[in-house]
C-alpha positions in Angstrom: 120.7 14.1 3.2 123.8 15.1 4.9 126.6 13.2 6.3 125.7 14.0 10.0 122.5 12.9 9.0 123.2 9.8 7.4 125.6 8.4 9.9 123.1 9.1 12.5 120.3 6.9 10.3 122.4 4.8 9.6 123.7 3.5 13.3 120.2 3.2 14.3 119.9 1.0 11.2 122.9 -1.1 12.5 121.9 -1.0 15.9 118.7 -2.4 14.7 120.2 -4.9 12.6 122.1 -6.3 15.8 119.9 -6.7 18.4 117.0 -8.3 15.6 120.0 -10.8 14.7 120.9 -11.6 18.0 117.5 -12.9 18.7 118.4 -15.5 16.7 118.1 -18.9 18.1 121.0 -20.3 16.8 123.4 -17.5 17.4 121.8 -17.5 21.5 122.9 -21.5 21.5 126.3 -20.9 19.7 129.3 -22.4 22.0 130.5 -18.5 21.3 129.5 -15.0 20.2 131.0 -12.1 20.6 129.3 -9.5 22.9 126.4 -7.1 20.7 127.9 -4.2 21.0 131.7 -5.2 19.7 129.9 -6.2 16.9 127.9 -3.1 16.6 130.9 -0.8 16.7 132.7 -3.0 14.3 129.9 -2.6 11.8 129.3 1.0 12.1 132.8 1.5 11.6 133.2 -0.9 8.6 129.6 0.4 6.7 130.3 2.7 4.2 127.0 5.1 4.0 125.7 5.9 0.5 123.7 9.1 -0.2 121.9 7.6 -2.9 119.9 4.3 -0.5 117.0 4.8 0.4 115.9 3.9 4.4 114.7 0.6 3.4 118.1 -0.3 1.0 120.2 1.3 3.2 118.8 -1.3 6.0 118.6 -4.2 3.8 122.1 -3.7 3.0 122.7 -3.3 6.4 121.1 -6.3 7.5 123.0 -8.3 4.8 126.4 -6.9 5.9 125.6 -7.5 9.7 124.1 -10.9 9.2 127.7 -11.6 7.3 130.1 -10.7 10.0 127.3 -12.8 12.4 127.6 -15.9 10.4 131.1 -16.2 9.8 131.2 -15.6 13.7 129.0 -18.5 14.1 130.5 -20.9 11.8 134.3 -20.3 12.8 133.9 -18.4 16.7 137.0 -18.0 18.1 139.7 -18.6 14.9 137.6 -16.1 12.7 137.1 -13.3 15.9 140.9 -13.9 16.3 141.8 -13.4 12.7 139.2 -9.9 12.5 140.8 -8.8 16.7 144.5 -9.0 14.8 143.7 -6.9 11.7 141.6 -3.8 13.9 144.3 -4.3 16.7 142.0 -5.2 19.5 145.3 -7.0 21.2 145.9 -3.9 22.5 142.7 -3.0 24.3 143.2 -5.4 27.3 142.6 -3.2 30.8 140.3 -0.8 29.2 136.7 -0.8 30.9 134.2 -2.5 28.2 132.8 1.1 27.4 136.1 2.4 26.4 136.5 -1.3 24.3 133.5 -0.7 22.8 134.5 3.3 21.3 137.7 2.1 20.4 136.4 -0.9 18.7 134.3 1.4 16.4 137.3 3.9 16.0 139.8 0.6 14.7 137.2 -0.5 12.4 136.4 2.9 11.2 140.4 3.9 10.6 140.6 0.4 8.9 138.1 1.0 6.8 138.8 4.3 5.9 142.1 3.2 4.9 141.3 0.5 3.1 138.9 2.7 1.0 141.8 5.4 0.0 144.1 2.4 -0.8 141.7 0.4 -3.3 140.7 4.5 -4.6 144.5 5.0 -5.6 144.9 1.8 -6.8 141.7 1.6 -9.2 142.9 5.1 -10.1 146.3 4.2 -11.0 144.7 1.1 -12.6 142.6 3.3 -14.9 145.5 4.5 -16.8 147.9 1.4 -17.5 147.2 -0.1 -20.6 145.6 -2.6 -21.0 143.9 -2.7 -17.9 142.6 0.9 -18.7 140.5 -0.6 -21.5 138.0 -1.8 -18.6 137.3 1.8 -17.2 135.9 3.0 -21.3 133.1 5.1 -20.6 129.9 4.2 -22.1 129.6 7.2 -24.2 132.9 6.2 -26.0 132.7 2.3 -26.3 131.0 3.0 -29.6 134.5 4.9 -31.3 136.1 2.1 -30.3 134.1 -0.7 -31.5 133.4 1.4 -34.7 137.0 1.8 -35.2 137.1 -1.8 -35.4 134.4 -1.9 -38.1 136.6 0.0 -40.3 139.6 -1.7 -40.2 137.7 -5.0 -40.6 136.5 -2.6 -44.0 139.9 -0.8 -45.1 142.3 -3.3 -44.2 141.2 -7.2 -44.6 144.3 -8.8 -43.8 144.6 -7.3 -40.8 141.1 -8.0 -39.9 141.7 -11.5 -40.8 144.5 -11.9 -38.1 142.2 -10.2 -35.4 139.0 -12.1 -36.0 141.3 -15.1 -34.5 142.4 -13.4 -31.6 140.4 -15.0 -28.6 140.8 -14.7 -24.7 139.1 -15.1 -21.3 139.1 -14.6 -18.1 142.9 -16.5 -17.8 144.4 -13.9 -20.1 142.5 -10.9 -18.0 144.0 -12.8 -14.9 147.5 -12.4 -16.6 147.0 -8.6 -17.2 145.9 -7.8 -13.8 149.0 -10.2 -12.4 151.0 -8.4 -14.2 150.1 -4.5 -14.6 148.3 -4.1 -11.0 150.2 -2.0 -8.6 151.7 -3.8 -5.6 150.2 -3.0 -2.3 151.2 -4.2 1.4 150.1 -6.8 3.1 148.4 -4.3 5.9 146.3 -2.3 3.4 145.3 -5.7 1.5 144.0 -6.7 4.7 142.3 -3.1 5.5 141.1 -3.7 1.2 140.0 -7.0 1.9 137.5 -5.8 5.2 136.3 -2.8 3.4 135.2 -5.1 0.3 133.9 -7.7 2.5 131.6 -6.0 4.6 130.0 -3.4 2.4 129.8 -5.7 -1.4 126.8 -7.9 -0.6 127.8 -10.4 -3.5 131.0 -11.1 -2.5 131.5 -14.8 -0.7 134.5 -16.9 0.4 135.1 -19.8 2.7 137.0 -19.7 5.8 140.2 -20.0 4.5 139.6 -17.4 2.4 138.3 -14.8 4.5 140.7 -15.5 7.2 143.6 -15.0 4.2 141.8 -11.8 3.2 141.9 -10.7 6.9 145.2 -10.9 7.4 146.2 -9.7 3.4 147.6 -12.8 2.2 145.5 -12.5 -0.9 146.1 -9.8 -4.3 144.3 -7.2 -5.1 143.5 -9.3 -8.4 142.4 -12.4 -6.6 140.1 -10.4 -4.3 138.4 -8.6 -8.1 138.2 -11.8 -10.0 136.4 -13.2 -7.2 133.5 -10.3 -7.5 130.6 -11.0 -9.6 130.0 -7.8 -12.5 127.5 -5.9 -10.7 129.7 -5.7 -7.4 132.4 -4.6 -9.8 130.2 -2.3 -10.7 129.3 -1.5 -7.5 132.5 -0.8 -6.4 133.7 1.4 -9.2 130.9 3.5 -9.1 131.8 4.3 -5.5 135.2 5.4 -7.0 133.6 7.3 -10.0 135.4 4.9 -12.2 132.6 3.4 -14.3 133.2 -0.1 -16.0 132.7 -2.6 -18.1 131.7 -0.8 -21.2 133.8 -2.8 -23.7 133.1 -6.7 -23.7 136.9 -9.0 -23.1 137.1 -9.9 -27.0 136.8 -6.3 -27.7 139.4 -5.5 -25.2 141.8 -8.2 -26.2 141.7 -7.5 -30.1 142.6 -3.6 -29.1 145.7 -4.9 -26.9 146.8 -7.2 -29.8 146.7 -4.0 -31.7 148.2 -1.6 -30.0 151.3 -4.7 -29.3 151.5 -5.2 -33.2 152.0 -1.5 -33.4 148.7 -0.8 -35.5 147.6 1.0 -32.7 149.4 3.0 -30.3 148.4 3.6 -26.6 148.4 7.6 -25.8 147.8 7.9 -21.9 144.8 10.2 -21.3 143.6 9.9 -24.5 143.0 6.9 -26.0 144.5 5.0 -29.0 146.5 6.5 -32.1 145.4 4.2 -35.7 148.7 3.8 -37.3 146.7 3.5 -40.7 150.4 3.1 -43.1 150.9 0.1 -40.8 148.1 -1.6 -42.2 149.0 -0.2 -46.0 146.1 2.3 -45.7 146.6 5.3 -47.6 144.4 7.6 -44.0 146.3 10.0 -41.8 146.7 8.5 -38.6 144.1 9.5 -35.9 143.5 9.4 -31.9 140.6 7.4 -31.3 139.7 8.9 -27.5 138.6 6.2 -25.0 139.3 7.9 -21.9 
């Protein structure tokens, strides 16, 4: 389907997804709702269209996204509309007529989300080639040299193997990495990140504080990724043509404590060099690609 043609399907979808939702008894009885169509415009702005939905996925996930911005509008009103007005600008709409509010609405949330989009894109991009974080973006078709290459050092050089059978990590030593490699980014595009994420990943879920943090990009990029579940990581990488999650954390952790006990050595764009005469293995040394 084309673009034009998907956009078009999918505002009717949105459109659909609104008025169905505002039929809903407790958002008609809420001390405060936004009018329809702001919400509407925001949503078409914010939903990013994928080629590969189906009509009924692409208005299930629709529906889920809609019935997101909805709900946090009936939980918080006022504080959370406030928080979402500042981040697309809408302060700066007063004395247009509510047509004109209503097209620019859609064209703030659409610039946000467009820029939040590129922002996370470079980001995961630059992400996918700083070791060690670069580990998580293997492809599938490659995580086998690697965990292969681990098989034969366990084989040709025991007391190495020894030492690396101990090494152990979770998610606080991933946390570190990604504290400590990721890119920094301004609070403005955080915030533009943050709505992007929000709207069109299903999985993801925070409270008010959080959301209204997100909003305004008082959280980091690693805070917002550690708080997806794996398939919106997924999800999200795919969208970038990343791929991910091809090497489980051990794996990656044992090939970072090689590569900083100089047995390995990171090449960028290729993969990792075996310093075999480190480990008293009489082998020429090798590139072992992973990227």
């Amino acid at each position: 389907m084309e673009a034009s043609a998907l956009r078009v399907r999918d505002r009717f979808l949105i459109h659909q997804a609104v008025q169905e939702l505002y039929t809903d008894h407790d958002l008609r009885t809420a001390a405060w709702a936004p009018p329809r169509e702001f919400v509407a415009a925001i949503a078409e702005g914010l939903w990013e269209p994928r080629q590969e939905l189906s009509v009924r996925e692409a208005g299930l996930s629709i529906l889920r996204g809609v019935k997101k911005l909805l709900g946090l509008l009936k939980r918080a009103g006022k504080r959370a509309w406030a928080a979402l007005s500042r981040a697309l600008g809408l302060e700066e709409l007063e004395g247009m007529s509510f047509t004109q509010k209503v097209k620019a609405i859609g064209g703030r949330a659409k610039e946000l989300a467009t820029k939040g989009k590129a922002a996370l894109g470079k980001v995961l991009t630059k992400v996918k080639t700083t070791f060690p974080l670069s580990l998580y973006f293997v492809p599938k078709g490659k995580a086998p040299g690697v965990t292969d290459l681990l098989k034969r050092i366990a084989m040709k050089s025991p007391k190495v193997w020894a030492v690396v059978q101990k090494i152990r990590g979770g998610a606080e030593v991933v946390d570190k990495w990604m504290k400590k490699y990721f890119p920094r980014t301004s609070r403005l595009l955080l915030g533009a990140i943050f709505i992007f994420v929000w709207f069109n990943v299903a999985e993801l879920s925070w409270d008010l504080e959080g959301l209204i943090a997100g909003f305004s990009g008082s959280i980091t990029l690693p805070d917002l990724l550690a708080s997806l579940p794996e398939s919106a990581l997924g999800l999200l990488f795919a969208t970038f043509g990343l791929g991910y999650g091809a090497l489980p954390v051990t794996i990656v952790i044992r090939i970072a404590w090689l590569v900083a006990n100089r047995y390995l050595e990171w090449v960028p764009g290729k993969g990792v060099q075996v310093k075999w005469d480190r480990m008293g293995v009489a082998e020429p040394d090798e590139v072992v690609a992973t990227t």
